[in-house]
Backbone as CSV, one residue per row, in Angstrom:
resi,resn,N_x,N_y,N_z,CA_x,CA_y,CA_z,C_x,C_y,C_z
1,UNK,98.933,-33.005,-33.106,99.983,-32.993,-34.116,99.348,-32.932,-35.503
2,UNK,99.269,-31.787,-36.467,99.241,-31.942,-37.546,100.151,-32.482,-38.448
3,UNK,99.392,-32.756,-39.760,100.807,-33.098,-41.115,100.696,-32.341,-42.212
4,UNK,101.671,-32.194,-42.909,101.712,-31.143,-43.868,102.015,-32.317,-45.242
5,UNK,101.552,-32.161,-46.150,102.030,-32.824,-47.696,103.793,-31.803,-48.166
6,UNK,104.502,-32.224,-48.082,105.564,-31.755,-49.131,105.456,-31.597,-49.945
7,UNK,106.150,-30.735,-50.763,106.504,-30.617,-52.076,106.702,-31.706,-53.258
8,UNK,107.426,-33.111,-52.282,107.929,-34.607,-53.130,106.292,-35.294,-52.671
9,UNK,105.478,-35.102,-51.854,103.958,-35.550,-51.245,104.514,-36.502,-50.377
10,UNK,105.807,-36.091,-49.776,105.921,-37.180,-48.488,105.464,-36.217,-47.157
11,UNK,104.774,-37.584,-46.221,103.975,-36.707,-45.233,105.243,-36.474,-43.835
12,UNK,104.951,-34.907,-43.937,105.761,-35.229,-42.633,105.406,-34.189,-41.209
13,UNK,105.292,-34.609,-40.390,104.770,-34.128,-39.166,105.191,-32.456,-38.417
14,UNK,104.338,-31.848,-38.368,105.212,-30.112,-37.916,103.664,-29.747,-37.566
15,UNK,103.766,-28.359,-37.016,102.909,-27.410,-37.122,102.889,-26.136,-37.829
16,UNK,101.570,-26.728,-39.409,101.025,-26.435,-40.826,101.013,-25.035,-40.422
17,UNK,101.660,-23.998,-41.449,102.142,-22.695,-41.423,100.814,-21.639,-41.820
18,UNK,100.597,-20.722,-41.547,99.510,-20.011,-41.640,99.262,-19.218,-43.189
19,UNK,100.784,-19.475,-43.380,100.800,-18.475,-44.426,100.758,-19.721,-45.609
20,UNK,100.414,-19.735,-46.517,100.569,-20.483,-47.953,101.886,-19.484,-49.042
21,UNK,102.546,-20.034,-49.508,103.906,-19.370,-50.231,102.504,-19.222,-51.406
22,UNK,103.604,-18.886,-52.074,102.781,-18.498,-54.251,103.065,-19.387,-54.884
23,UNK,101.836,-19.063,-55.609,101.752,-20.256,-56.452,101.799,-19.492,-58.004
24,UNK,103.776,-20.166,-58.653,103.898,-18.900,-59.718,103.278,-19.021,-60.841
25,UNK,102.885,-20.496,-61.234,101.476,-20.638,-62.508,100.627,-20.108,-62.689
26,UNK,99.997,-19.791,-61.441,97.949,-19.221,-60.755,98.989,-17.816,-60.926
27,UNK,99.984,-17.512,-60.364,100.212,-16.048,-59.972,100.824,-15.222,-61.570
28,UNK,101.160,-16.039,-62.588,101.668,-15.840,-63.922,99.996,-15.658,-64.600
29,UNK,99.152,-16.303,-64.552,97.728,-16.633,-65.150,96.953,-15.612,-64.929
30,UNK,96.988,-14.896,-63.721,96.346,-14.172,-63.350,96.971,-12.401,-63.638
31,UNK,98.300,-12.398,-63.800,99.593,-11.524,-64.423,98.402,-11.428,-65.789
32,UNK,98.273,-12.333,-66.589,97.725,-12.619,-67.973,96.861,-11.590,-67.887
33,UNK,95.715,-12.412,-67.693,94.410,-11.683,-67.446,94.696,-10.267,-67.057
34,UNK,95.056,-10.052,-65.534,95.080,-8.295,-65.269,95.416,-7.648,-66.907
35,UNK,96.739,-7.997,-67.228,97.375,-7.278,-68.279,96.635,-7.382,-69.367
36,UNK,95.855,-8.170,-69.755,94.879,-8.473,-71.355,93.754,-7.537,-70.789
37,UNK,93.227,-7.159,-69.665,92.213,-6.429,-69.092,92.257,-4.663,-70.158
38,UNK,93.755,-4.781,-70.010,93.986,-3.406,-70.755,94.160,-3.077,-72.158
39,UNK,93.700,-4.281,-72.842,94.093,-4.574,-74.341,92.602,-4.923,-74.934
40,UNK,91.752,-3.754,-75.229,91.025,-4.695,-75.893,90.800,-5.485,-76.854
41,UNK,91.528,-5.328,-77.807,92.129,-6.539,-78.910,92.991,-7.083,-78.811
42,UNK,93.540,-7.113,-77.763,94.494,-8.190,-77.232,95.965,-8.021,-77.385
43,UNK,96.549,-9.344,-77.241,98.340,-9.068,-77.437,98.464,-10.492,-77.926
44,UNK,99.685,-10.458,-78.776,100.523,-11.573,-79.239,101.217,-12.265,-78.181
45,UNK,101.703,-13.563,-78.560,102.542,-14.394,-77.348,103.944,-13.502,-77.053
46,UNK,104.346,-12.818,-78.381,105.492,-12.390,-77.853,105.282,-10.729,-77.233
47,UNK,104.258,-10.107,-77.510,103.614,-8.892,-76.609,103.673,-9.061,-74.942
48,UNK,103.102,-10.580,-74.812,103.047,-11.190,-73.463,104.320,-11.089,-72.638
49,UNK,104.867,-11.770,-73.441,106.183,-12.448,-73.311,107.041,-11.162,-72.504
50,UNK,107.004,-10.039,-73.517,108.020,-8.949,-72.958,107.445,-7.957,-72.346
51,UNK,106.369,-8.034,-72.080,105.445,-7.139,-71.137,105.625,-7.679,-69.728
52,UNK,105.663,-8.794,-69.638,105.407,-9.651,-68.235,106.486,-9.723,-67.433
53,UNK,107.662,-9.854,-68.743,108.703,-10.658,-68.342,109.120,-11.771,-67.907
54,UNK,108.514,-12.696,-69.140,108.339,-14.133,-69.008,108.623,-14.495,-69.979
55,UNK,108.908,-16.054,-69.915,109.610,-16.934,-70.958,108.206,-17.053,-72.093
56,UNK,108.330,-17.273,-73.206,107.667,-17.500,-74.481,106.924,-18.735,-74.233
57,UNK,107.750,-19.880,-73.901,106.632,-21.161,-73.855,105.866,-21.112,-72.041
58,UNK,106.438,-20.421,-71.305,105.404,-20.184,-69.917,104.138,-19.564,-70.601
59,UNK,104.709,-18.712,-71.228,103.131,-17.834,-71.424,102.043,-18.839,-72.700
60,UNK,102.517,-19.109,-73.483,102.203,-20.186,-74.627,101.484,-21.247,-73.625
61,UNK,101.727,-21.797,-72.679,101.433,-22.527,-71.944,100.026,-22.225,-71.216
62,UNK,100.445,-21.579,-70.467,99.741,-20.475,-69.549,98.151,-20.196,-70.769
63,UNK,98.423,-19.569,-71.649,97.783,-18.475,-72.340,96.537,-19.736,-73.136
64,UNK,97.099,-20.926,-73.579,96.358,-22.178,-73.918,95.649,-22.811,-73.272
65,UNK,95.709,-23.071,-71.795,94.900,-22.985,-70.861,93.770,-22.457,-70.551
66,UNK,94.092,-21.115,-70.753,93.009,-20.783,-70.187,91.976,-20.179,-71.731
67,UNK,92.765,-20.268,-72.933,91.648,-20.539,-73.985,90.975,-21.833,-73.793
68,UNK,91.473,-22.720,-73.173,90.785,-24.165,-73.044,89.733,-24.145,-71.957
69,UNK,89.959,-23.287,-71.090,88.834,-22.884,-70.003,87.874,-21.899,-70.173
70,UNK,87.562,-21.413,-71.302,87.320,-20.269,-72.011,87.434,-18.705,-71.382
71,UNK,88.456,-18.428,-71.123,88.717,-17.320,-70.271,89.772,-16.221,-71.264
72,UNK,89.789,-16.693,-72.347,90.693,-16.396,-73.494,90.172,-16.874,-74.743
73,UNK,90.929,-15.803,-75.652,90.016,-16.500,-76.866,91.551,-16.020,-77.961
74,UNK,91.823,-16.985,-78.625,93.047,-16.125,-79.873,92.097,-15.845,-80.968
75,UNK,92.643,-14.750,-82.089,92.379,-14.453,-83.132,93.189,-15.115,-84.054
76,UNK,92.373,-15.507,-85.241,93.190,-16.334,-85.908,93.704,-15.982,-86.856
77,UNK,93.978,-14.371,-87.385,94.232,-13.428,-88.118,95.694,-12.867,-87.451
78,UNK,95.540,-12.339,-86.297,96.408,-11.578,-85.827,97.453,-12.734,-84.756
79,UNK,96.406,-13.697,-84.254,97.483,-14.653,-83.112,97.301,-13.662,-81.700
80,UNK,96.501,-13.017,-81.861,96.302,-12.129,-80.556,95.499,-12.866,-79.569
81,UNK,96.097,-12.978,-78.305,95.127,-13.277,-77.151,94.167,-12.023,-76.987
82,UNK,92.910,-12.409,-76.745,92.190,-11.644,-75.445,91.373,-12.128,-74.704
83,UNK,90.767,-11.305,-74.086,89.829,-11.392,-72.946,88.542,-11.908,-73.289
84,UNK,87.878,-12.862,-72.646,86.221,-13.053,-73.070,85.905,-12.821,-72.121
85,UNK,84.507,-12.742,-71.919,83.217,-12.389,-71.130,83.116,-13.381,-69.833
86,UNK,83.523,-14.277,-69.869,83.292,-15.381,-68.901,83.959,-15.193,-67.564
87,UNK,84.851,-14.229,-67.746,84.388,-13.675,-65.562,83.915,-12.836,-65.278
88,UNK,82.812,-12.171,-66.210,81.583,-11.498,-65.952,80.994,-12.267,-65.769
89,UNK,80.439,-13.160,-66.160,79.484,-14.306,-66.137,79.379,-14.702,-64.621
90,UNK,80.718,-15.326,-64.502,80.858,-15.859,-63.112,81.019,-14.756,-62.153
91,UNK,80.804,-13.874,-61.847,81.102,-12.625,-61.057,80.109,-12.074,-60.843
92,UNK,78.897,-11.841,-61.596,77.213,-10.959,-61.449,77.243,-11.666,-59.882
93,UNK,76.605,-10.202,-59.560,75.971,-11.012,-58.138,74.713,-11.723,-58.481
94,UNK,74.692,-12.276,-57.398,73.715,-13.314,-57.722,72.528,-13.594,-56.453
95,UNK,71.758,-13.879,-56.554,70.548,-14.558,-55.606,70.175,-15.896,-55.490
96,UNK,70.788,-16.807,-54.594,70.212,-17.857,-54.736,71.021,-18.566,-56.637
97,UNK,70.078,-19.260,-57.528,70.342,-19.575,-58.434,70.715,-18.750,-59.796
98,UNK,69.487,-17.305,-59.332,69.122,-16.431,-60.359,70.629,-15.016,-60.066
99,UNK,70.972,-15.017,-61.276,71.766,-14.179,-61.145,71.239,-12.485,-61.666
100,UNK,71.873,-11.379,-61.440,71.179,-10.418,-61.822,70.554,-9.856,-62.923
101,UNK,71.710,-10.172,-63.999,71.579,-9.884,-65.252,70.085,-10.601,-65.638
102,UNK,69.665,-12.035,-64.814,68.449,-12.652,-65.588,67.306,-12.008,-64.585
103,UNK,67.604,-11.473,-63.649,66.677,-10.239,-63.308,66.117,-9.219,-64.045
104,UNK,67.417,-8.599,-64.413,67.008,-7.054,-65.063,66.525,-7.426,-66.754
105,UNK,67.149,-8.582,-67.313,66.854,-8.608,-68.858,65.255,-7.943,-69.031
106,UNK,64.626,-8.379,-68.156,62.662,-8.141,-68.907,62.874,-6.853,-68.650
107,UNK,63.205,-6.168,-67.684,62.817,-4.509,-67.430,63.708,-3.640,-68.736
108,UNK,65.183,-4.318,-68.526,65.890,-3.619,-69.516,65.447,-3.176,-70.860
109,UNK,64.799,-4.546,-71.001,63.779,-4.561,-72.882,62.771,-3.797,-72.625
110,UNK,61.882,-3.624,-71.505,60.977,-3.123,-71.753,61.430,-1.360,-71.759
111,UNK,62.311,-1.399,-70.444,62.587,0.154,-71.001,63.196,0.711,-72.066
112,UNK,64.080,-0.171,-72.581,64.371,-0.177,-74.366,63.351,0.469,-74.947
113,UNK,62.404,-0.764,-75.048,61.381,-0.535,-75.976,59.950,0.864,-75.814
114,UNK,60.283,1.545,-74.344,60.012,2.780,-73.919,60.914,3.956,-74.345
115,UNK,61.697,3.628,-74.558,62.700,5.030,-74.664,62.992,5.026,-75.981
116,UNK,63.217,3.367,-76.581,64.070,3.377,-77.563,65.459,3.482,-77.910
117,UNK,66.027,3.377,-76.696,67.302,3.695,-76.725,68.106,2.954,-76.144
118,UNK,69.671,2.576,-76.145,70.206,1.740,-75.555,70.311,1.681,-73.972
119,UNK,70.224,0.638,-73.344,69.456,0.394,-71.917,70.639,-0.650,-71.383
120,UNK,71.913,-0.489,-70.497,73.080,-0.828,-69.973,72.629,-1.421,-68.351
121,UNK,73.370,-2.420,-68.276,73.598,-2.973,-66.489,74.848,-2.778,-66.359
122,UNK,75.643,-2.642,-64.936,76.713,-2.180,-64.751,77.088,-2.737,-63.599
123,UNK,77.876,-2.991,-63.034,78.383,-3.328,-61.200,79.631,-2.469,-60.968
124,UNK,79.808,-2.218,-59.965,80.782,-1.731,-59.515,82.240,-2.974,-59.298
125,UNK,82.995,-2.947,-59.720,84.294,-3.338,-59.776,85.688,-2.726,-58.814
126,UNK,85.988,-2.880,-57.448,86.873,-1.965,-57.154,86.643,-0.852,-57.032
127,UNK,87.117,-0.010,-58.429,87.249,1.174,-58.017,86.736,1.986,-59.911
128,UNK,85.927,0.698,-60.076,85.681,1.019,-61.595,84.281,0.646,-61.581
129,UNK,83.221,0.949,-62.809,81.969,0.381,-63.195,82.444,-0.918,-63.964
130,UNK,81.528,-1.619,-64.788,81.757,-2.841,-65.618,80.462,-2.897,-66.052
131,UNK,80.047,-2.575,-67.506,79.061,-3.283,-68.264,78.961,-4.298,-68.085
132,UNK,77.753,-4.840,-67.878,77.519,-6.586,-67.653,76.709,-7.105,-68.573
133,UNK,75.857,-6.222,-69.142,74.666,-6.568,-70.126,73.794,-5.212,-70.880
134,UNK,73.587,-5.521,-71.972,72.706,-4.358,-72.598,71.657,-5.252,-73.731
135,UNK,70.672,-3.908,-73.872,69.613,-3.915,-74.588,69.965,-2.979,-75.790
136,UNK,69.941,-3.520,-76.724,70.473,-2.137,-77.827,69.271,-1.632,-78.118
137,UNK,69.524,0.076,-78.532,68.764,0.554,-79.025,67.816,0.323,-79.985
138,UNK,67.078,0.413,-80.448,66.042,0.447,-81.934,66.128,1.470,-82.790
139,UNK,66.787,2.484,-82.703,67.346,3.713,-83.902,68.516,2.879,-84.627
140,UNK,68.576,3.498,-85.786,69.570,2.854,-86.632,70.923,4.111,-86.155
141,UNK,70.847,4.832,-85.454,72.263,5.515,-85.485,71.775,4.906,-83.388
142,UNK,72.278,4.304,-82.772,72.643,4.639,-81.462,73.563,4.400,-80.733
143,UNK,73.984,4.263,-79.674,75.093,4.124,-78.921,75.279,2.408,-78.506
144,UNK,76.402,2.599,-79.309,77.036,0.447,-79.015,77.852,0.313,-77.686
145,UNK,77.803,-0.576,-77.658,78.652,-0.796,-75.844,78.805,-2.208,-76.190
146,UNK,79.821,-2.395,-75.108,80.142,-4.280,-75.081,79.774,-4.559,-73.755
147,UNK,80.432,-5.783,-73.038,79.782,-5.766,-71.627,81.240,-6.120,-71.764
148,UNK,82.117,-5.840,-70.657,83.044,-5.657,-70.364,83.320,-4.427,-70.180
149,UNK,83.858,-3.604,-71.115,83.557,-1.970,-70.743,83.698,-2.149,-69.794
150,UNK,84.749,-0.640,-68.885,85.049,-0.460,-67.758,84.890,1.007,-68.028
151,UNK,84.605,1.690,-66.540,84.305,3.314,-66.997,84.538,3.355,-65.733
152,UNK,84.759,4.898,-65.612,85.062,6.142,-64.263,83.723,5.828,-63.222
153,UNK,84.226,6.142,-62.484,82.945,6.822,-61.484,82.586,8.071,-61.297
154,UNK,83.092,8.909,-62.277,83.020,10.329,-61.453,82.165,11.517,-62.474
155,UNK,82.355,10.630,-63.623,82.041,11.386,-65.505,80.820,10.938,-65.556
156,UNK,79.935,10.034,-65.727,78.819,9.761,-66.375,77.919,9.426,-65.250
157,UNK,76.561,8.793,-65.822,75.500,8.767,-64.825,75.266,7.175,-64.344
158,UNK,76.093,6.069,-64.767,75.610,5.233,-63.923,77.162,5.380,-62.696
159,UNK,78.456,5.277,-63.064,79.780,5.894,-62.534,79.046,6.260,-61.263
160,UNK,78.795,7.837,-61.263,78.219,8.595,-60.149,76.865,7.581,-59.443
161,UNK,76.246,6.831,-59.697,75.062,6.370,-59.043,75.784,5.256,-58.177
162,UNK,76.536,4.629,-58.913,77.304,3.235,-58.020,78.200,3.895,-57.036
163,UNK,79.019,5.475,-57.230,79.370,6.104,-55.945,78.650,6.401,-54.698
164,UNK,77.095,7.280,-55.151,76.840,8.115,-54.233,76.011,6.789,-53.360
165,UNK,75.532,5.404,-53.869,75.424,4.433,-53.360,75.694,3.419,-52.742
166,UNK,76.943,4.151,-52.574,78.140,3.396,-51.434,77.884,3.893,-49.710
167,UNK,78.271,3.323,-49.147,78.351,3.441,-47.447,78.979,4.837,-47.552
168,UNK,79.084,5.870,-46.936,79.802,6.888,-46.427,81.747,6.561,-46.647
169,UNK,81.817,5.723,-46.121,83.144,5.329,-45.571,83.785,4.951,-46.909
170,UNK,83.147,3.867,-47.870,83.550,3.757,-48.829,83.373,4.940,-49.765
171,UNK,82.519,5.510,-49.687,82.518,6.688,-50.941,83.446,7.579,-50.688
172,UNK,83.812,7.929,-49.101,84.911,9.063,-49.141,86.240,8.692,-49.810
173,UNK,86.696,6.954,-49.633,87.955,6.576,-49.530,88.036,6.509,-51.223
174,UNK,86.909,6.146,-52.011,86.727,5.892,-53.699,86.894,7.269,-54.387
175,UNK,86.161,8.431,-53.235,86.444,10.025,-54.039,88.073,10.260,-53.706
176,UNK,88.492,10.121,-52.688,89.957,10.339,-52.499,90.631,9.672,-52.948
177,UNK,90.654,8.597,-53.988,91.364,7.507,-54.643,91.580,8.730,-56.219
178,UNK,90.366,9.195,-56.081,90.316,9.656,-57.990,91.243,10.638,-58.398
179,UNK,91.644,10.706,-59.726,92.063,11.703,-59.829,91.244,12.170,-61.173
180,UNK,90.681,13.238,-60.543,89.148,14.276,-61.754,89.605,14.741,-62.652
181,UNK,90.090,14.180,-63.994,90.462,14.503,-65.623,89.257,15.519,-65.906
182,UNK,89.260,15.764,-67.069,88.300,16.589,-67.523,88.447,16.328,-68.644
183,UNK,86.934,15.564,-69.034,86.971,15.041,-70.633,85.769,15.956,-71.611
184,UNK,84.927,16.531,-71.045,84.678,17.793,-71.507,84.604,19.376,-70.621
185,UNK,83.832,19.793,-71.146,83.858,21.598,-69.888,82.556,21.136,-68.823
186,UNK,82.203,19.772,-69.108,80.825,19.862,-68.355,81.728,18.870,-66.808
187,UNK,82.508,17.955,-67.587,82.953,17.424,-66.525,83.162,17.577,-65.249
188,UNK,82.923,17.010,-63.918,82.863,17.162,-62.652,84.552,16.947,-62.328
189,UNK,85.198,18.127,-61.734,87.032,17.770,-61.358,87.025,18.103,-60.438
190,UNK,85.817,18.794,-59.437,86.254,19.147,-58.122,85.583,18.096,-57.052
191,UNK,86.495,17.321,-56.303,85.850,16.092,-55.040,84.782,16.924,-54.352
192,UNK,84.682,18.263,-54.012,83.401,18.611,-53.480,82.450,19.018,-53.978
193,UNK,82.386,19.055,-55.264,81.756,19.591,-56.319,80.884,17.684,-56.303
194,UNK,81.871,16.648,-56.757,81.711,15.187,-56.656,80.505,14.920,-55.593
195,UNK,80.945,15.069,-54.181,80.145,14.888,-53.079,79.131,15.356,-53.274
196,UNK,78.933,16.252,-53.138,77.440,17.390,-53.671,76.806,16.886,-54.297
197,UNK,77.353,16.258,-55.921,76.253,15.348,-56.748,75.983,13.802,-56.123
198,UNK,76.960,13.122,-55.644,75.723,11.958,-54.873,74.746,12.226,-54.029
199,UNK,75.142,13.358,-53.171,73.941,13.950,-52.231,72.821,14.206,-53.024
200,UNK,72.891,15.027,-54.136,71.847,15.171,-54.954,71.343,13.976,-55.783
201,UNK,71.940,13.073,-56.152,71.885,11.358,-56.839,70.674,10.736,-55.538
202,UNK,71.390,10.897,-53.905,70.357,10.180,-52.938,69.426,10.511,-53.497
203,UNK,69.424,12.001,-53.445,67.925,12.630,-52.812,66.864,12.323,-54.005
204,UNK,67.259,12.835,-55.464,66.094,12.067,-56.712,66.187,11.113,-56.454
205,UNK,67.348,10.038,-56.848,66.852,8.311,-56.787,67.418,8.230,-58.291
206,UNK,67.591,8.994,-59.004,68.611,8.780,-60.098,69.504,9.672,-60.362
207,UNK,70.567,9.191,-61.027,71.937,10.278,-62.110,71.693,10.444,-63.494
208,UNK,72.381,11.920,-63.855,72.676,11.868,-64.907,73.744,12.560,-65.211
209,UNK,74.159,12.183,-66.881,75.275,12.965,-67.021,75.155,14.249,-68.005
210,UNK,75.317,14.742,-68.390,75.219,15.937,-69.953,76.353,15.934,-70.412
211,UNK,76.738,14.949,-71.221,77.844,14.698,-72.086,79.122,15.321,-71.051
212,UNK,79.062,14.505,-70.095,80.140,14.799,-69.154,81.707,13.885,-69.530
213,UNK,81.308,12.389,-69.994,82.438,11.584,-69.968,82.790,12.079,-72.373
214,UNK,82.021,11.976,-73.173,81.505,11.658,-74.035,80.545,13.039,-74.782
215,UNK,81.373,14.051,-75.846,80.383,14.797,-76.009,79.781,13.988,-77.131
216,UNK,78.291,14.813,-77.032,77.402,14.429,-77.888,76.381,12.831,-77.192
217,UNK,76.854,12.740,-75.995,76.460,11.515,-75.399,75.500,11.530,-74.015
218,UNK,74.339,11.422,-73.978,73.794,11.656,-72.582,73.317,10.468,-72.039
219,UNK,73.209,10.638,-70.572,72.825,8.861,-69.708,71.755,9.524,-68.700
220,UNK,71.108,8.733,-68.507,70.082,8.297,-67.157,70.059,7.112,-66.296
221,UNK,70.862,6.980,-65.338,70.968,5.624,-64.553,70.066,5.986,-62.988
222,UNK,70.021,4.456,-62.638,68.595,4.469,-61.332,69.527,3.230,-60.657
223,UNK,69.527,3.212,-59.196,70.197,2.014,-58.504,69.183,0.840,-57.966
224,UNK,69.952,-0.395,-58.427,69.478,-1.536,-57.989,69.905,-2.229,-56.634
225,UNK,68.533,-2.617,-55.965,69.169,-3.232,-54.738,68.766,-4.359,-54.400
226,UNK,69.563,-5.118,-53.361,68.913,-6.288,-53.017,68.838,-6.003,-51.534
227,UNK,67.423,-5.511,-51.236,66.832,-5.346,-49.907,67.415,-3.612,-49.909
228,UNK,68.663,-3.879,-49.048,68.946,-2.464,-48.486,69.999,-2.333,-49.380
229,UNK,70.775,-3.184,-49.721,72.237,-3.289,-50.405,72.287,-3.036,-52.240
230,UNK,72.975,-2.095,-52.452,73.047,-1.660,-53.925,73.975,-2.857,-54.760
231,UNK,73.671,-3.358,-55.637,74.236,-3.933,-56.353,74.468,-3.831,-57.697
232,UNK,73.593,-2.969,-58.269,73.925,-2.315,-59.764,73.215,-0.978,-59.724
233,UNK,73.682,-0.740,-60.962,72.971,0.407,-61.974,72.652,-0.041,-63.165
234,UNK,71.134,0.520,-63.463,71.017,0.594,-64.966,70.320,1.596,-65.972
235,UNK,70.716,2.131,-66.689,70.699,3.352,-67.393,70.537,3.342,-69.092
236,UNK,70.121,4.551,-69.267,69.577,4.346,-70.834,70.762,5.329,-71.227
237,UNK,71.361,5.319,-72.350,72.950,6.431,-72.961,71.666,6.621,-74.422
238,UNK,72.038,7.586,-74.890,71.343,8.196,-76.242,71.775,9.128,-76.443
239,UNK,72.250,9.712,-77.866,72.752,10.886,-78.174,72.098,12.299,-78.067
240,UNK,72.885,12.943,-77.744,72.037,14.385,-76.669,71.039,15.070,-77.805
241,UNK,71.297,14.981,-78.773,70.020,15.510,-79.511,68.393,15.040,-79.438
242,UNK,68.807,13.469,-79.307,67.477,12.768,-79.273,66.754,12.796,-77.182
243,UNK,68.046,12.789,-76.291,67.963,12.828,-74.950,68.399,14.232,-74.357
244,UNK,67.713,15.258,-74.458,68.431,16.740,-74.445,68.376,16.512,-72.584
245,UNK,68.576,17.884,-71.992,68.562,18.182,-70.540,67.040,17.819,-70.178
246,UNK,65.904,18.527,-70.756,64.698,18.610,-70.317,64.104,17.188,-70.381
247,UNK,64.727,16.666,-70.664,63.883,15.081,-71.037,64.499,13.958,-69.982
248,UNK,65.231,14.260,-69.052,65.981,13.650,-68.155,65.040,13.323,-66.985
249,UNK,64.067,14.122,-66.287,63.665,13.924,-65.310,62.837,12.593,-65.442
250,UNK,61.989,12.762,-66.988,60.897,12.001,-67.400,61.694,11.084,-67.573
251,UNK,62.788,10.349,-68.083,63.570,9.269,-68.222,63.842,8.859,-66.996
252,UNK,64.204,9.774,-65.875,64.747,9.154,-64.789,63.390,8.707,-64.533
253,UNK,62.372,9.120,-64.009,61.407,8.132,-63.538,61.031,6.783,-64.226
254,UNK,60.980,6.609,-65.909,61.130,5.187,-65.891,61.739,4.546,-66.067
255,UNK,63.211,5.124,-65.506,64.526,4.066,-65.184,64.230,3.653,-63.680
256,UNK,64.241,4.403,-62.936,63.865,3.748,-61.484,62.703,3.142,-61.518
257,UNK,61.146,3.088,-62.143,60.702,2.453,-62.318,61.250,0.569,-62.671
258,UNK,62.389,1.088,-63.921,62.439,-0.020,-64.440,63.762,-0.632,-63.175
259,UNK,64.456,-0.518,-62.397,65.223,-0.477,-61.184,64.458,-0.825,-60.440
260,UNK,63.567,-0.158,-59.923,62.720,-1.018,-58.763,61.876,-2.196,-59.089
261,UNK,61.682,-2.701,-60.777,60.990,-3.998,-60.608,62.367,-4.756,-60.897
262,UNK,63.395,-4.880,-61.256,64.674,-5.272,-61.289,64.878,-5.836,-59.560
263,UNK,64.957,-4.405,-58.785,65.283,-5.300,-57.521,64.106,-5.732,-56.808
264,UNK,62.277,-5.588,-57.150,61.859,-6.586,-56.396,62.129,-8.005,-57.269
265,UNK,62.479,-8.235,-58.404,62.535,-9.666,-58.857,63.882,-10.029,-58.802
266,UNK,64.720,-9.676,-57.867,66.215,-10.308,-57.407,65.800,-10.746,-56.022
267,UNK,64.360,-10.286,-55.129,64.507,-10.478,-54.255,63.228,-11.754,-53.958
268,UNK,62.584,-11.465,-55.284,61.726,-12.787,-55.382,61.930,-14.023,-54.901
């Protein structure tokens, strides 16, 4: 005979249901978040309010919380909620104590300080990438990024590396999920055109893009693993004048360089 707690916490005797009902606080909180995901400067209480379709002091409620947990942050200009960094934080995969990001930091700088150019970590998210960490460039004009940042899989060169580094099964079901925009003429819109370049991603050991997502913008990404299992990408972005086509191969080798001491010191 099991017991179940009630609702009033009186105990009373049955057999405890498999299913758990919702919980509409956690399930309103989490409403929050998804929806601030898409705001990067955020929204007002009453933005919330009529987006959600929720009462003013639920969300006021709600929305104070989780600035108190730091999962939110207001502006004190605008009264805008947004998003902070702190379920990236808690989300990097991790090893043991050491999480990835404190893996890759030494390689990242050092390939920084090889290329000179801005040097990105990334994970795969679903059905999206996610900046997790960067090394900024050392040119006074280069490419800024935040860690949060969410990007395609299908346009740029770390995107395509976290695809073609998927199981079979998952990469078919992630290419048949997409739908292939075209954000310049270089852009990849055909799924077999798609396939073709992870096959070609296996076979070097890195991606790139030629101002595919971003004109005027080029990347070199290399995949990180732990043992057999991919768990990031990380890649150098620099503007195509300073990173033309011909200079890609030589970059890709000391991005996977800097990738393979990344994943032997995750596996340390």
């Amino acid at each position: 005979m099991e017991h179940v707690i009630t609702s009033n916490n009186r105990v009373s005797s049955g057999a405890a249901s498999n299913e758990a009902g919702p919980v509409p606080a956690l399930e309103r909180g989490l409403d929050i978040i998804e929806h601030l995901s898409g705001y990067a400067s955020g929204l007002t209480l009453s933005e919330l309010s009529v987006a959600l379709h929720l009462p003013k002091n639920a969300v006021f409620r709600i929305a104070h919380t989780l600035v108190a947990r730091g999962y939110l942050v207001r502006d004190e200009r605008t009264l805008a909620f947004r998003l902070t960094t702190k379920l990236l934080s808690i989300g990097q995969p991790r090893r043991g104590d050491v999480s990835v990001v404190e893996c890759a930091l030494p390689s990242m700088r050092a390939l920084r300080d090889q290329t000179r150019e801005t040097v990105q970590l990334g994970v795969l998210v679903g059905n999206e990438g996610v900046i997790v960490e960067k090394a900024d460039g050392l040119h006074p004009l280069r490419i800024a990024v935040d860690a949060g940042l969410r990007f395609k899989l299908y346009n740029n060169a770390p995107g395509k590396v976290m695809l073609a580094y998927q199981d079979a099964k998952t990469r078919d079901e992630l290419i048949e999920q997409m739908e292939l925009v075209s954000h310049t003429p270089r852009t990849i819109t055909d799924k077999a055109d798609l396939r073709r370049e992870c096959e070609r991603i296996v076979s070097h050991g890195f991606g790139s893009d030629w101002a595919e997502a971003d004109e005027g913008v080029h990347c070199v990404a290399a995949p990180v693993f732990d043992g057999s299992q991919f768990v990031a990408a990380v890649w150098v972005s620099a503007p195509s004048r300073r990173m033309p086509r011909e200079t890609f191969a030589g970059i890709g080798k000391w991005t996977m360089g800097a990738a393979a001491e990344i994943s032997r010191r995750i596996q340390q």
